[in-house]
C-alpha positions as CSV (number, residue, x, y, z in Angstrom):
1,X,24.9,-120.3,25.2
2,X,22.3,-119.0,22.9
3,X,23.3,-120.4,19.5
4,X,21.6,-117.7,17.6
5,X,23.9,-115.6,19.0
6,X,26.5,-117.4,18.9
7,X,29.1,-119.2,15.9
8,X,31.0,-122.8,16.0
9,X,34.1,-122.8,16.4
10,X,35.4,-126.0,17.2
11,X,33.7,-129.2,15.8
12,X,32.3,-132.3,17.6
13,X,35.2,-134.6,16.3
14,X,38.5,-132.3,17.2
15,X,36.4,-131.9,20.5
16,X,36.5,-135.6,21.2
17,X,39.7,-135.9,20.6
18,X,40.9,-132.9,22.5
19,X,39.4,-134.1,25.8
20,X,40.1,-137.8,25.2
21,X,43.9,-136.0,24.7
22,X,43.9,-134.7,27.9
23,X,42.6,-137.6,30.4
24,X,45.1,-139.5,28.2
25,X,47.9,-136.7,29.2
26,X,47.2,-136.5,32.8
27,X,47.6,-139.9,33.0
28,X,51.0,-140.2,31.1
29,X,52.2,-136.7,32.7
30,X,51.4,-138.0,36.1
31,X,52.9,-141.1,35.5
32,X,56.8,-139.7,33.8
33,X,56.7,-137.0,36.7
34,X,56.2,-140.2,39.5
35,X,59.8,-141.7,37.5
36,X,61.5,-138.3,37.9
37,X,60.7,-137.1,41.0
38,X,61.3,-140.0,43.5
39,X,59.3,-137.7,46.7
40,X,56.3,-138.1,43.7
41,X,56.8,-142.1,43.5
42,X,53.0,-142.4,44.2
43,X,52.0,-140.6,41.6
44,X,51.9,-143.7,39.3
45,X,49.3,-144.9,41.3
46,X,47.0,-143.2,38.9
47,X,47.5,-146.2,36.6
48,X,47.6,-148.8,38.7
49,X,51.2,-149.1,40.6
50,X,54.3,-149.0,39.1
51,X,54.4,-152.1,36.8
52,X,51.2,-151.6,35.4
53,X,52.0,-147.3,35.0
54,X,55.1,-148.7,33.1
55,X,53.2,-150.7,31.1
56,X,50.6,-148.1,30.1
57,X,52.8,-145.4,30.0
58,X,53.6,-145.8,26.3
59,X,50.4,-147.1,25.0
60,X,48.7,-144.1,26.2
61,X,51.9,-142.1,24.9
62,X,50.5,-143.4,21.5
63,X,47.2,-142.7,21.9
64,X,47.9,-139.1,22.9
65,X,50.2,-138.8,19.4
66,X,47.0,-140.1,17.4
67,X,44.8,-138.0,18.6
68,X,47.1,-135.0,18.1
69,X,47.7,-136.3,15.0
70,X,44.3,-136.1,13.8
71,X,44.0,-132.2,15.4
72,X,46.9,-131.3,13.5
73,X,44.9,-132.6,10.1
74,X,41.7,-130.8,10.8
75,X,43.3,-127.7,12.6
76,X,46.7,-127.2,10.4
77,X,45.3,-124.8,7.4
78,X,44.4,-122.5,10.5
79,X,47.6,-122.7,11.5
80,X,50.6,-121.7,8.9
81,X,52.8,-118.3,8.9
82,X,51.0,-115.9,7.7
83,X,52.3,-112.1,6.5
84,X,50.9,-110.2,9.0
85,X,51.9,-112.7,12.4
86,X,54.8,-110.5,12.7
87,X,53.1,-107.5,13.4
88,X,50.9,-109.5,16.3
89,X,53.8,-109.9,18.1
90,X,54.9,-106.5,17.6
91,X,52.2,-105.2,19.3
92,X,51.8,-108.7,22.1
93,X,52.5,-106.6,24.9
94,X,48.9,-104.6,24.3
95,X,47.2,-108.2,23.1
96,X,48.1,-109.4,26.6
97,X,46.8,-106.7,28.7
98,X,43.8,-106.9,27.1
99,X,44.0,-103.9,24.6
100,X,42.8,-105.4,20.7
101,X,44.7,-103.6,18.1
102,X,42.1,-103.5,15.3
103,X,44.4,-102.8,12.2
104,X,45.7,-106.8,13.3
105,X,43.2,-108.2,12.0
106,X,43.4,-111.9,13.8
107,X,42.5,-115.1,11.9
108,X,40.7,-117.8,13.8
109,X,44.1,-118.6,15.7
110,X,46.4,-115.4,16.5
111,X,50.2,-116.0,16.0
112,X,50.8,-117.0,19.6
113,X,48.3,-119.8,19.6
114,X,50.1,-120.9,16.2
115,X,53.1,-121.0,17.9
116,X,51.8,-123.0,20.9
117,X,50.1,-125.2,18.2
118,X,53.5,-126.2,16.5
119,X,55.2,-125.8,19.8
120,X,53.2,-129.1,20.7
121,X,53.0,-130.8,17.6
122,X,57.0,-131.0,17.6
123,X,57.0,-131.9,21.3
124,X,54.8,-134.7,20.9
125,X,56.8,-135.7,17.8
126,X,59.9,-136.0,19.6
127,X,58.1,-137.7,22.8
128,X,57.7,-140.4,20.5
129,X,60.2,-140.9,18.4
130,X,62.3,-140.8,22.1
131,X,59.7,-142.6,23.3
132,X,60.2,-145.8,21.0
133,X,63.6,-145.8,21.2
134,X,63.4,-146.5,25.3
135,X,60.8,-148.4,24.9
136,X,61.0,-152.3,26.4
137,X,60.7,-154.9,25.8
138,X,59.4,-154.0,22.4
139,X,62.0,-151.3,21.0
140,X,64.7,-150.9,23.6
141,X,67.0,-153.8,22.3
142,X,67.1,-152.9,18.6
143,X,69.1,-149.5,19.2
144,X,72.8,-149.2,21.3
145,X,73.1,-148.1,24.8
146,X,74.4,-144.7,23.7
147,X,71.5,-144.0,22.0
148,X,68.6,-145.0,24.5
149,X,70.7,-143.0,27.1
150,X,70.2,-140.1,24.5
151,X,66.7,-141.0,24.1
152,X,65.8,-141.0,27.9
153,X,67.6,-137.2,27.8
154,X,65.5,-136.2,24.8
155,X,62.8,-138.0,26.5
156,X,62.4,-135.9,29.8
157,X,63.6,-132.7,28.3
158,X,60.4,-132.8,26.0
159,X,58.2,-133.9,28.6
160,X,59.3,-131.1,30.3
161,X,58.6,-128.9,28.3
162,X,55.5,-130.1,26.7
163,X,53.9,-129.7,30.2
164,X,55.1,-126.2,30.5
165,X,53.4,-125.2,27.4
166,X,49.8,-127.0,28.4
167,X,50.4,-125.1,31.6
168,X,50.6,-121.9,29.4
169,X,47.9,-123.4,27.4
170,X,45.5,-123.9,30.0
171,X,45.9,-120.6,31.5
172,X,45.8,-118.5,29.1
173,X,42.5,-120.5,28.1
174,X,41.0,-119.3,30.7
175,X,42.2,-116.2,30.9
176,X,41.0,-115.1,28.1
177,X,37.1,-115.2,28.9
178,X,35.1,-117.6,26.9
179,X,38.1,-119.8,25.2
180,X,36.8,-122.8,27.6
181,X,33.1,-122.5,25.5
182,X,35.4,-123.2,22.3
183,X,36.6,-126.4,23.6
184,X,33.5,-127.2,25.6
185,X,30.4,-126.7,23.6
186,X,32.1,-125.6,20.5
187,X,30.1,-122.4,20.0
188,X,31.6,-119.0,20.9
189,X,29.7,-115.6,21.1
190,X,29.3,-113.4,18.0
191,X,30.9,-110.9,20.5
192,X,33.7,-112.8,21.3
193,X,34.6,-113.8,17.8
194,X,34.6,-109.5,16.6
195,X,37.0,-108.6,19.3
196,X,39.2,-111.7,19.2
197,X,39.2,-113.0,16.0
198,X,37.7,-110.7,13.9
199,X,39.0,-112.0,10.0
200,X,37.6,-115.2,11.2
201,X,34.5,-113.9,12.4
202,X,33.9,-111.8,8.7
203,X,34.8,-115.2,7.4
204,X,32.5,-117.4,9.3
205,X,29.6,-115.2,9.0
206,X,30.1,-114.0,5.8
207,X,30.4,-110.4,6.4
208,X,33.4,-110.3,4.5
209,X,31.4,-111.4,0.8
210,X,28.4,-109.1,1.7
211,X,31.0,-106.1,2.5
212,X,32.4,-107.0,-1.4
213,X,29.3,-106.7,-2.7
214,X,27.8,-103.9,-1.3
């Protein structure tokens, strides 16, 4: 992409930690689904067999939270309730067929990828605080039985639903033409920034101040 003609919208660091995020998702994702399918026992052969996959499982469980964690610190301002969110979804069924509603005047993430962004953030949050209460030999024996059986339900449910939404996440990334460039070069088009995102785009560029001053 020609960066003259183009604007950054995602840094070096939060991409880093997005991609190291998902190799360390597959792995975990392929690893729970291999536990709670039994015709997808083979699955955990991704890490290694199944004593090692239960092993790894949590550590990379971890690892995935950390590096959410530090998204959610870089990424969070862009990311709170704003006045006009309701409006967006008001008028989602013309956003998803491709028709952009000028007077809604998108920030750099629309409401939808706000709510996908808290979506995960809670789902992650849950996956571990479930996660160390089922965890052994470390956790496990420091809560009751009732409670680890609660956790392993809390557990799966979230996993479950954490994968649905990065299903969601993924396609709609590449639905929407030139989301992948965000996440792989960090540099989106001028173009692409107007129709998308255009409050972001006055912002980033600075239209917005020479527009106040002319």
């Amino acid at each position: 992409m020609n960066k003259r003609n183009s604007i950054l919208r995602t840094s070096y660091a939060v991409r880093i930690s997005h991609w190291l995020m998902v190799i360390c998702f597959f792995l975990v994702a392929m690893s729970g689904l291999s536990w709670f399918f039994p015709s997808l026992n083979w699955l955990n052969g991704v890490l290694g067999g199944p004593q090692l996959a239960r092993i790894l499982h949590p550590f990379l469980g971890v690892a995935i939270f950390l590096f959410l964690a530090y998204m959610f610190l870089r990424l969070v301002k862009y990311n709170l309730p704003e006045a006009g969110d309701g409006k967006w979804f008001a008028n989602v069924g013309q956003v998803m067929s491709g028709k952009h509603v000028d007077e809604l005047d998108t920030g750099k993430y629309n409401p939808g990828q706000k709510l996908l962004f808290w979506g995960i953030m809670g789902l992650i949050s849950l996956l571990l605080i479930s996660g160390v209460v089922i965890w052994r030999p470390y956790f496990a024996p420091l809560f009751s039985i009732p409670l680890i059986r609660i956790g392993l339900f809390v557990h799966a449910a979230s996993a479950v639903l954490l994968m649905l939404l990065i299903i969601g996440h993924i396609y709609l990334a590449f639905w929407v033409k030139g989301s992948v460039d965000s996440m792989a070069t960090g540099y989106v088009s001028r173009k692409w920034a107007r129709v998308h995102h255009p409050r972001w785009y006055r912002q980033a560029t600075g239209e917005a101040e020479k527009k106040g001053q002319s």
